[in-house]
C-alpha positions in Angstrom: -18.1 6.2 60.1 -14.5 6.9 60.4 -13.6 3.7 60.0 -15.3 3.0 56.6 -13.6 6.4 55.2 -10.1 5.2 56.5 -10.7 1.7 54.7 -11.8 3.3 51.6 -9.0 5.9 51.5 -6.5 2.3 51.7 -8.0 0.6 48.4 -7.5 4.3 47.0 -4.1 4.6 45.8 -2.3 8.1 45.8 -1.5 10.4 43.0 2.2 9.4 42.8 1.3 5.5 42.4 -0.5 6.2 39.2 1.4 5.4 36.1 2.2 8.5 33.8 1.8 8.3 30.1 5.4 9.5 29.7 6.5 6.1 31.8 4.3 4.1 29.2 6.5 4.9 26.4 6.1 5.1 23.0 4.5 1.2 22.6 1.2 2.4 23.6 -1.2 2.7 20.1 -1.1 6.3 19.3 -3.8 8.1 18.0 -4.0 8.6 14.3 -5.6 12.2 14.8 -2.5 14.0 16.8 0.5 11.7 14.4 2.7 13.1 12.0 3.1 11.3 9.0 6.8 11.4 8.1 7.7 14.2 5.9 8.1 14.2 2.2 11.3 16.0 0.3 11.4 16.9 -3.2 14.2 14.6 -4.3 11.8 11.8 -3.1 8.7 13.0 -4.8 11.4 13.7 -8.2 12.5 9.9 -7.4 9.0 8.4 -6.8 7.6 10.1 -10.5 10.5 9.1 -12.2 9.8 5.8 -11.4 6.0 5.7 -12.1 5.7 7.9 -14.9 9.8 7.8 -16.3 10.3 6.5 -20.2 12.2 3.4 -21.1 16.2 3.8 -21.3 17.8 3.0 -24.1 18.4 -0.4 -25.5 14.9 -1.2 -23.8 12.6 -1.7 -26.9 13.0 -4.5 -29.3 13.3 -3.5 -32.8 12.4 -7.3 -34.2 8.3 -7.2 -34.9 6.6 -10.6 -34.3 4.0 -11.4 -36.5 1.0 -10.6 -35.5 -1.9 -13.2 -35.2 -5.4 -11.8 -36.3 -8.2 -13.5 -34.6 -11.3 -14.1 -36.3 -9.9 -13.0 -40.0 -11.1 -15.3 -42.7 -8.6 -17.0 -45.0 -8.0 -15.5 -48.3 -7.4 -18.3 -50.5 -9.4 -20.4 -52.6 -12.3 -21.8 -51.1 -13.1 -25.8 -51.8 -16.4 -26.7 -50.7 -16.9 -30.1 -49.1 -19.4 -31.5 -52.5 -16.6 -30.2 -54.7 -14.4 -32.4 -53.6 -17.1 -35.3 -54.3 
C-alpha cells in the first residue's frame, strides 16, 4: 500500500512546478467580462462628431446646376400620329 501512494505522489507534480498565470503573460485570451475598453476623451468624441455629422467647408458645393433629366415626363410638343403621316 505504501508503495502505490509513493508512485502516485511521483506522477503528482508539486505546487512550485505548476505554471502561474502571471508567467503566461499577457498572450493568453482574456476574458471579455473583466477588460477595459480603452478610454474615451472629449477632444476625441469633439473629433469623431465633427467628422460624422460636420458641414461642408467652403469652396465644397458646386454652384453650376446640371440639368435635370425627368423620367417618365411626356413630351410637350406636337403630337403626329403614325396615320397622319399616311
Amino acid at each position: 500500500m505504501l508503495e502505490s501512494h509513493l508512485k502516485a505522489k511521483k506522477l503528482v507534480p508539486s505546487p512550485s512546478q505548476y505554471t502561474i498565470a502571471a508567467e503566461l503573460g499577457t498572450h493568453q485570451r482574456q476574458n471579455p467580462m473583466t477588460t477595459k475598453s480603452p478610454r474615451v476623451m472629449e477632444a476625441e468624441v469633439i473629433q469623431k462628431n465633427q467628422k460624422k455629422y460636420g458641414f461642408p467647408g467652403v469652396g465644397k458645393y458646386s454652384l453650376q446646376h446640371k440639368p435635370r433629366i425627368m423620367l417618365g415626363a411626356s413630351d410637350k410638343g406636337e403630337r403626329i400620329g403614325v396615320i397622319s403621316e399616311a
